[in-house]
N, C-alpha and C positions, 0 to 999 in steps of 0.2 A: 820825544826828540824827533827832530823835523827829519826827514830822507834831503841829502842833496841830488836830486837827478840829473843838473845840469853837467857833469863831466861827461855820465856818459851819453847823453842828448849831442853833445859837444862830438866827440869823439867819432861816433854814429855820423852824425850829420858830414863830419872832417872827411872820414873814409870813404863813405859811398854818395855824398851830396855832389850836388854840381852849381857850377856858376851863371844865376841869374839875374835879369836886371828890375829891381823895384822902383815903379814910375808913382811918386805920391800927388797927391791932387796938387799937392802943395808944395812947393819944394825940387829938389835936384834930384833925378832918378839914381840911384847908388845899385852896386852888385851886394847881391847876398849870396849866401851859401843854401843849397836846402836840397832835401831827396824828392825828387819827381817819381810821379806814378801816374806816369797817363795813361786813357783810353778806358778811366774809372765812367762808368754810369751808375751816378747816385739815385737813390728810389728818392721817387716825388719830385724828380727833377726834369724840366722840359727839356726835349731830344735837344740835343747837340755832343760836339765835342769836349769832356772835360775831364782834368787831371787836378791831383793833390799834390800841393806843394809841402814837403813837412819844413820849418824851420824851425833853432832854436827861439826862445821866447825874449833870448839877450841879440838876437839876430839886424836888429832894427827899433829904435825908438824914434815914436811910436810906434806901435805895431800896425800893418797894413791892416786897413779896412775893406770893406767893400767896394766893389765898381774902380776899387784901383787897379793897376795893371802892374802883370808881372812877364816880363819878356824872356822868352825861351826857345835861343837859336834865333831862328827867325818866325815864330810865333807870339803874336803878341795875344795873352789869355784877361779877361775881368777877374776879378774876384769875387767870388757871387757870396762867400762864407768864411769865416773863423773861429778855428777852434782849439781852443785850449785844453790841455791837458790835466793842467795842474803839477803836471812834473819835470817842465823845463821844454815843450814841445808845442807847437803850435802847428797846424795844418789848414792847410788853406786851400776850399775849395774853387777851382779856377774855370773855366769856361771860354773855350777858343771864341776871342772874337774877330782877331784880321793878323794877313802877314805882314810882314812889314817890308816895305814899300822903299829900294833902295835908291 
């Protein structure tokens, strides 16, 4: 029998996520939900700025890719990675690349 993990992925993400904006390559940038955790330094990864976005995996279809952008505040980050969990959770590694420009 299969685990549902998506309630509490859902629920997680409701209480402590916050509101960001996803820019796809293709397409109309919409808000998601999702939990921030910047000022992560991933091993193997060149110096800069970057944070994990977690969202759910029903957050956005399709799901963001690489080199797409997710805007937070006035931070606009790439996506340099994506990762699945397998249990309703997806995190996405980001990489500051410019502010945004009012």
């Amino acid at each position: 029998m299969a685990v549902d993990f998506s309630r509490p992925v859902s629920a997680a993400i409701g209480r402590f996520g916050r509101e960001v904006v996803y820019a796809p390559r293709l397409g109309t940038p919409v808000n998601i939900q999702g939990i921030l955790d910047d000022g992560v330094q991933p091993e193997g990864e060149a110096p800069g700025v970057y944070a994990v976005l977690s969202i759910a995996d029903s957050a956005v279809s399709p799901l963001p890719e690489p080199a797409e952008e997710i805007t937070v505040d006035s931070s606009v980050y790439k996506i340099v990675r994506r990762e699945a969990d397998g249990g309703g959770l997806v995190r996405l590694l980001l990489r500051f690349h410019r502010e945004v420009i009012s």
